[in-house]
C-alpha positions, 0 to 999 in steps of 0.5 A: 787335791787341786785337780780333783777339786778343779774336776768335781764340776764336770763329775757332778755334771755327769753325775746329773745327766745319769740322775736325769736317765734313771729318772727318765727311765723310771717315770712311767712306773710312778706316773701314769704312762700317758702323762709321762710321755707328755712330760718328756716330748713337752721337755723336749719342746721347751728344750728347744725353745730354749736354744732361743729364748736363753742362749740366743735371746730370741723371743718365739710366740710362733713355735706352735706352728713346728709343733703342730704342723710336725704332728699332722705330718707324722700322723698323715705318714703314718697313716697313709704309708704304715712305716715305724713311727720314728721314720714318721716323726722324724718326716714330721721334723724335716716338714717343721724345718722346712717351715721354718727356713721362710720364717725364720729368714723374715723374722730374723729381721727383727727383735724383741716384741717384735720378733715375737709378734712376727713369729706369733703372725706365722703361727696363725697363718698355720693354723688357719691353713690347718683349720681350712685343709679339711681333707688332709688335717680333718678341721676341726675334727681333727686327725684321728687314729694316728697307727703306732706302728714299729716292726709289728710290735704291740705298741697299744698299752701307753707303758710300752709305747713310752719306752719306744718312744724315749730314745727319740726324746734322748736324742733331741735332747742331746743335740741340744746339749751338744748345741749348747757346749760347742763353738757353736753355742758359744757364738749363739751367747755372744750374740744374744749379749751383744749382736753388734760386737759380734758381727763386727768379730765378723759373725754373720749374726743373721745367718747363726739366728736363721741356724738356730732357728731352723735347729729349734724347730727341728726339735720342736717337730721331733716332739710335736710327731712323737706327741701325736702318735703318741695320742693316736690324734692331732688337733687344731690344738697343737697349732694354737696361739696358747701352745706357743705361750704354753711352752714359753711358761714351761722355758721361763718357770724352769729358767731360761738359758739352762736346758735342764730347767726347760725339762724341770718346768715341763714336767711341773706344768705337765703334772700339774695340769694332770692333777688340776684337771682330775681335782676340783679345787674349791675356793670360797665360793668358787669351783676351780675345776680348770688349771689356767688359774692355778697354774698362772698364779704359780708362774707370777710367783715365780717370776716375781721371786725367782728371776732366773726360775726354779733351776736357775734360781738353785744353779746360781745359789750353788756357784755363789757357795761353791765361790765363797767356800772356795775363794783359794780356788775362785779365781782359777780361770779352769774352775771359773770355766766348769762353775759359771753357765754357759748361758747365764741369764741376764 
């Protein structure tokens, strides 16, 4: 009875990566095709600043520029040389990460805001490059019919497009996973609980930040190129300061340090913003036809009442009653192991 007890968190674990499979295969049926594939590159994106901000401790206002110079890649590829647009969007990541290796090693060099500034600086100097190459990006036009080529299969209609395109967002998201419950992951937590203990544990700290970094930006692209064949576009937009503080949202609503709360915030602001725009909400006198209001609002409410987001929020609250309707069994360093995060938020 003690081992099958010791064992229901990791069946229960897997028990929620085949809920999150079915939900994901079952999506385009019960949303509009285009949304859903917005909700799962935006999960696959706020996945990715994730590995950051909640495992590492990095704050990034700077990953638009990895997003957005992946989507003018994997869009000038497809264009230019017809190939299946995975080999595109795959072009587009290796171009984000290699983007990021610069960045990553002078912003390393700093914490906190300031950090975030020096990555938010990086992210401009993209999209005045990407507003000033008119002849490869389009400007302010933007660049437009973007093919969805795959071995000369009928990708138009956005249903099946979806599917083409999920295998893609599955594999992001399982390299983080894998990040995440690996050594690897590990040293990323302790640094980002203690940067100075770590290095003296001999962890060259600076070298695993420019790691992660140039890893996060790498599933960044592989979202940012999906996003944009998906769209048949890619605009000023995706470079834009307010992608950056857009996908940060996502991260913190859902629950930093978690990966499934990155998945659940995306699809809640995503569906959200879907709704908003096609519903006037009126308010007193006032018309609110835009979602920046209503959906700031919600991300106040939720900081101020749920300090570790939404999942976070529930994940912790299960541990807490699993603790105290187990105490014979709370003190059992396995069982302590399978119920804690890997990556709790301070």
């Amino acid at each position: 009875m003690t081992v099958l007890l010791m064992r229901m968190p990791r069946l229960w674990r897997w028990i929620g990566l085949a809920a999150g499979l079915l939900v994901a295969l079952a999506l385009p049926w019960f949303v509009y095709p285009p949304v859903a594939l917005d909700m799962i590159a935006w999960a696959l994106f706020a996945v990715s600043l994730d590995l950051l901000l909640g495992y590492t401790g990095l704050l990034s206002f700077g990953h638009a520029a990895f997003w957005g110079s992946s989507a003018y890649t994997a869009g000038v590829i497809a264009i230019h040389t017809g190939v299946p647009f995975p080999v595109a969007v795959l072009g587009g990541a290796v171009v984000a990460m290699v983007l990021a290796v610069p960045i990553a090693l002078l912003s390393v060099r700093r914490t906190g805001i300031y950090f975030a500034m020096v990555t938010l600086a990086f992210a401009q100097m993209v999209y005045f490059v990407a507003n000033q190459w008119r002849s490869l990006t389009g400007g302010e036009n933007g660049l437009q019919g973007i093919p969805r080529n795959l071995f000369g299969l009928d990708l138009s209609d956005p249903f099946y497009f979806y599917y083409a395109g999920l295998p893609i967002v599955l594999v992001g998201l399982a390299i983080a996973w894998r990040i995440v419950h690996s050594p690897f992951g590990r040293v990323l937590v302790a640094i980002r609980e203690n940067p100075a203990r770590s290095r003296a544990l001999g962890y060259e700290v600076g070298r695993y930040k420019v790691m992660i970094f140039v890893i996060s930006a790498g599933l960044s692209g592989l979202a940012g190129g999906l996003y944009a064949v998906g769209h048949g576009f890619a605009s000023l937009q995706e470079v834009y300061w307010t992608t950056s503080g857009k996908v940060v949202i996502m991260t913190i609503l859902g629950g930093i340090g978690t990966l499934w709360g990155s998945v659940l915030g995306a699809g809640l602001i995503v569906q959200l913003e879907d709704y908003l725009a096609t519903s006037g909400i009126h308010v007193g006198p006032l018309d609110i036809t835009g979602p920046g209001l209503i959906t700031g609002l919600i991300f106040v409410a939720v900081v101020l009442l749920f300090r570790r987001g939404i999942w976070g929020t529930v994940a912790h609250l299960l541990r807490s009653r699993a603790a105290e309707t187990e105490p014979h069994l709370s003190g059992t360093p396995a069982v302590v192991a399978e119920h804690e995060s890997v990556a709790e938020p301070r």
